[in-house]
MDTraj code that builds the backbone (N, CA, C; nanometers):
import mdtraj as md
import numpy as np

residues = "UNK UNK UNK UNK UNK UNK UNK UNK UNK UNK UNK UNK UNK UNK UNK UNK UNK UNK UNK UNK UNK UNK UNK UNK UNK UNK UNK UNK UNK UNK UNK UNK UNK UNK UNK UNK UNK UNK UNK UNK UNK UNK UNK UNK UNK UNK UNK UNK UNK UNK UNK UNK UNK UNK UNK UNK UNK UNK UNK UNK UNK UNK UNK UNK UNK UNK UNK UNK UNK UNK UNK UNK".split()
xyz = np.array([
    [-2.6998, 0.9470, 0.3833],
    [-2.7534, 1.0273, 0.4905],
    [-2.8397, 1.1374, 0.4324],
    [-2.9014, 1.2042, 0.5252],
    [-3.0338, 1.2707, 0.4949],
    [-2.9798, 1.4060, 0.4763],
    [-2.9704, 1.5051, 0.3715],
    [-2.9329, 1.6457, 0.3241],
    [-3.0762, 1.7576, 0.3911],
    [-3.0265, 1.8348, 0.4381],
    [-3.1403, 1.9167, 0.5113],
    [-3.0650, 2.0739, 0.4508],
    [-3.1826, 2.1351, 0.4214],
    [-3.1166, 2.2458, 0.3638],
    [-3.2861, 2.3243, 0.3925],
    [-3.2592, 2.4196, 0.4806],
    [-3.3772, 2.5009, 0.5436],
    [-3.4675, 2.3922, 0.6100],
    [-3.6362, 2.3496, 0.5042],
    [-3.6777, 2.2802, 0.5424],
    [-3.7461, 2.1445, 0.4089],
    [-3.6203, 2.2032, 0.3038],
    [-3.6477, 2.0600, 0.2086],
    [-3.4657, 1.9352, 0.2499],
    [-3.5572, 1.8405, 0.2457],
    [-3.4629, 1.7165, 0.3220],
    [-3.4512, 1.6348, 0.1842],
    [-3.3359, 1.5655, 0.1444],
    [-3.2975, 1.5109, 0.0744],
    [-3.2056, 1.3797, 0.0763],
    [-3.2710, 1.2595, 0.0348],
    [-3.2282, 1.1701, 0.0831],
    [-3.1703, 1.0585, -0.0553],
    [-3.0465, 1.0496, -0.0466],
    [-2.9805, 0.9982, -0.1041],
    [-2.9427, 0.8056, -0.1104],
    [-3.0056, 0.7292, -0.2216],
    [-3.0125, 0.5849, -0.1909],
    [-2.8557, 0.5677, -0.2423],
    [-2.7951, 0.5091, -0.1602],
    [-2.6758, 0.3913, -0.1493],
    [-2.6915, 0.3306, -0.2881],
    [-2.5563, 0.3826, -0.4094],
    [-2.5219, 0.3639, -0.5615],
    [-2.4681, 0.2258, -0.5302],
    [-2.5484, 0.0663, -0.5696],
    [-2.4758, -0.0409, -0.5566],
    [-2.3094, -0.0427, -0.6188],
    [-2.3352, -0.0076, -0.7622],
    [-2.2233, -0.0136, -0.8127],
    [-2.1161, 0.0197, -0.7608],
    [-2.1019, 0.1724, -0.7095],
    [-2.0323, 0.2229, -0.6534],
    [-1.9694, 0.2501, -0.5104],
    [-2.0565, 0.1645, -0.4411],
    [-2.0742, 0.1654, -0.3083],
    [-1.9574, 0.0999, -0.2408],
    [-1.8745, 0.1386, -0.1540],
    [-1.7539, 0.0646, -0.1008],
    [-1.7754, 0.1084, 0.0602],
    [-1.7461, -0.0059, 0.1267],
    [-1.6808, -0.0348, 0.2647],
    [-1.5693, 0.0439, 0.3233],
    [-1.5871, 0.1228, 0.3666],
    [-1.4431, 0.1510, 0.4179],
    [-1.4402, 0.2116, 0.5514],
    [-1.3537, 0.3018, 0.6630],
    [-1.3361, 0.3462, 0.7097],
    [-1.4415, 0.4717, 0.8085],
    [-1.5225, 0.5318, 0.6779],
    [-1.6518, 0.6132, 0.7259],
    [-1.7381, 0.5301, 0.6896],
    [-1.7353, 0.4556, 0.5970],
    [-1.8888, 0.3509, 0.5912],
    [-1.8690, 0.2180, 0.6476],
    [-1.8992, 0.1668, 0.7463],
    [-1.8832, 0.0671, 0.7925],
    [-1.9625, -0.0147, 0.7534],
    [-2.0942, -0.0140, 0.7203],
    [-2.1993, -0.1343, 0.6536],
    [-2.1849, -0.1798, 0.5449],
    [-2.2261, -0.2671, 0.5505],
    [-2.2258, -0.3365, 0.3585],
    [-2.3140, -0.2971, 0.2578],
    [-2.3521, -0.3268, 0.1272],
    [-2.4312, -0.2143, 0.1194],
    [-2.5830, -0.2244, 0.1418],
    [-2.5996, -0.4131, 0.1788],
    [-2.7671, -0.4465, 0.1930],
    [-2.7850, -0.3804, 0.3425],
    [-2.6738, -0.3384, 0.4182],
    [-2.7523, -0.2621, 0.5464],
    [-2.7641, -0.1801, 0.4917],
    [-2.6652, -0.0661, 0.4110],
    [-2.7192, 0.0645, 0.3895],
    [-2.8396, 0.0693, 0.3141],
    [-2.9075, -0.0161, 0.2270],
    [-2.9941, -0.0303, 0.1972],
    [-3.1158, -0.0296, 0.3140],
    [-3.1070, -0.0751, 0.3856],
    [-3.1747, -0.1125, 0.5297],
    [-3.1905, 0.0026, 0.5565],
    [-3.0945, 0.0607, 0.6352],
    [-3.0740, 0.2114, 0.6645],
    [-3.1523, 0.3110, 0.6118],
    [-3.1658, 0.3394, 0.4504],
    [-3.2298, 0.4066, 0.3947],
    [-3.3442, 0.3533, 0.4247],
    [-3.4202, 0.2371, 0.3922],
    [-3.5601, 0.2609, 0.4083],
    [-3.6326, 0.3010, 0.5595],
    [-3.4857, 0.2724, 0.6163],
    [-3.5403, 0.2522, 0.7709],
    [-3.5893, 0.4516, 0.7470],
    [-3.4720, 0.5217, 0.7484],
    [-3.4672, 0.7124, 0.7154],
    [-3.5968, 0.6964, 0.6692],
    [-3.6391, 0.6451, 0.5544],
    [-3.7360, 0.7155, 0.4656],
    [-3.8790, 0.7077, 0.5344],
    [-3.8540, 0.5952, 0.6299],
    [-3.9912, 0.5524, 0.6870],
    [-4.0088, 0.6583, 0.7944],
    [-3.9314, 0.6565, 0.9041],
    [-3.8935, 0.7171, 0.9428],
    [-3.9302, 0.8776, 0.9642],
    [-3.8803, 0.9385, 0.8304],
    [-3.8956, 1.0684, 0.8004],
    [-4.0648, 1.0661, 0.7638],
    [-4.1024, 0.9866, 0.6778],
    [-4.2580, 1.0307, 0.6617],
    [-4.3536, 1.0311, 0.8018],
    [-4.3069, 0.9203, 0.8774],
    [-4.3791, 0.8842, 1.0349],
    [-4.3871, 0.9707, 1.1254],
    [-4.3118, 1.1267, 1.0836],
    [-4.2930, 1.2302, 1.1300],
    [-4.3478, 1.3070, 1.0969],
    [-4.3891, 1.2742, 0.9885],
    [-4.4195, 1.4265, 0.8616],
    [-4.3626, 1.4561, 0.7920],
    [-4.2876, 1.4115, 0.8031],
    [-4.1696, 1.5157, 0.6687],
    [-4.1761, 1.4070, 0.5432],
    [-4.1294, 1.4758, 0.4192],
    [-4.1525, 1.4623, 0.2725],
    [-4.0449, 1.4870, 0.1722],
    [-3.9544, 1.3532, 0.2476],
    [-3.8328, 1.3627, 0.1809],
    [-3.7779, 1.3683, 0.0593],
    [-3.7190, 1.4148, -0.0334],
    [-3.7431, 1.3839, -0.2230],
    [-3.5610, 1.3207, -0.1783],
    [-3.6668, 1.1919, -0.2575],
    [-3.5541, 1.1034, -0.3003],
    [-3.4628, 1.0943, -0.4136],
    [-3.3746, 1.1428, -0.4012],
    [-3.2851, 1.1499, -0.5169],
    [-3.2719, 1.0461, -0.6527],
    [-3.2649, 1.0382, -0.7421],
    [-3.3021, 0.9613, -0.8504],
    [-3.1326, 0.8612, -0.8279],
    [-3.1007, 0.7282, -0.8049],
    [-2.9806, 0.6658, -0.8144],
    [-2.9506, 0.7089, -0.9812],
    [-2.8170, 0.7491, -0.9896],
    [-2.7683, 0.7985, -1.1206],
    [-2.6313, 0.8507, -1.1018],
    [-2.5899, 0.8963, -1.2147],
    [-2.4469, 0.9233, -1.1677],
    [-2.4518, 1.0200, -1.0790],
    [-2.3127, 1.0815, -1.0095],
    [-2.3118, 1.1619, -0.9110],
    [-2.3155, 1.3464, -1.0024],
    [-2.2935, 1.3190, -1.1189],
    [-2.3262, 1.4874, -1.1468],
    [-2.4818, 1.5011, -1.1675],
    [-2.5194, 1.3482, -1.2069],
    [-2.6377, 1.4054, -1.1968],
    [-2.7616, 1.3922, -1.1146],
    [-2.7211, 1.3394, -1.0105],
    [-2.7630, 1.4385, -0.8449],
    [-2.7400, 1.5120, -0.7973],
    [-2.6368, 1.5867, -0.8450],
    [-2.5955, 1.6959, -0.7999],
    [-2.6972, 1.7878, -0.9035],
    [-2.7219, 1.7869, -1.0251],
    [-2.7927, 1.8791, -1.1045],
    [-2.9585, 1.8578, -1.0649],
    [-2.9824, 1.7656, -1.0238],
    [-3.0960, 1.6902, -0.9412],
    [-3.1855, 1.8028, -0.8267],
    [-3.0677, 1.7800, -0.7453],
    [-3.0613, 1.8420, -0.6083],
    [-3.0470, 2.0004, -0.6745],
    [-2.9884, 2.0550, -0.7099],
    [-2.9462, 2.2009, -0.7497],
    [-3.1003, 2.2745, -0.8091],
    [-3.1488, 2.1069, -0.9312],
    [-3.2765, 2.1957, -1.0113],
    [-3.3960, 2.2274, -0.8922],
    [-3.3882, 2.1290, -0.8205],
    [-3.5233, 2.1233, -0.7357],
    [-3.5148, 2.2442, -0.6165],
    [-3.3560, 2.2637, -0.5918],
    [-3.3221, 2.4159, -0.4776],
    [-3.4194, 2.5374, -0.5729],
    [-3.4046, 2.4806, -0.6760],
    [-3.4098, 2.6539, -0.7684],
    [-3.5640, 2.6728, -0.7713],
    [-3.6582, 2.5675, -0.7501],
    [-3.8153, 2.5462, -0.7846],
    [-3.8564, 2.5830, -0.6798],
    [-3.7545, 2.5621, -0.5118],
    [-3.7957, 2.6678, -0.4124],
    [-3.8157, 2.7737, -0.3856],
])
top = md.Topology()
chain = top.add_chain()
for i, resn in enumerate(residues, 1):
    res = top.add_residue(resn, chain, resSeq=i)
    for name in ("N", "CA", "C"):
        top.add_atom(name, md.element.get_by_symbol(name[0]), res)
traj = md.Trajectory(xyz[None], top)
């Protein structure tokens, strides 16, 4: 799902490896795949200029997301 923080949006692609079914995620992961491009299209068809998070481990989207807050 799409991270909104003021007015930079951040959009996070579905980690195959890691990706599990469960309870809050109901899709498999070629929908969530779906899903995302559907967001990304989506978000530009609007205007907006989503930065896509690099797939990688999770600290380092989190250091990802954190460096690019700080360049704001």
């Amino acid at each position: 799902m799409p991270k909104t923080i003021g007015t930079i949006r951040f959009l996070l692609f579905p980690l195959g490896k890691k990706y599990i079914s469960d309870n809050e995620r109901l899709e498999t992961f070629e929908e969530a795949e779906s899903i995302h491009h559907s967001l990304l299209k989506t978000y530009t068809q609007f205007g907006y200029n989503p930065i896509e998070v690099p797939k990688d481990e999770v600290q380092k989207r989190i250091d990802f997301i954190l460096e690019t807050l700080k360049k704001t």
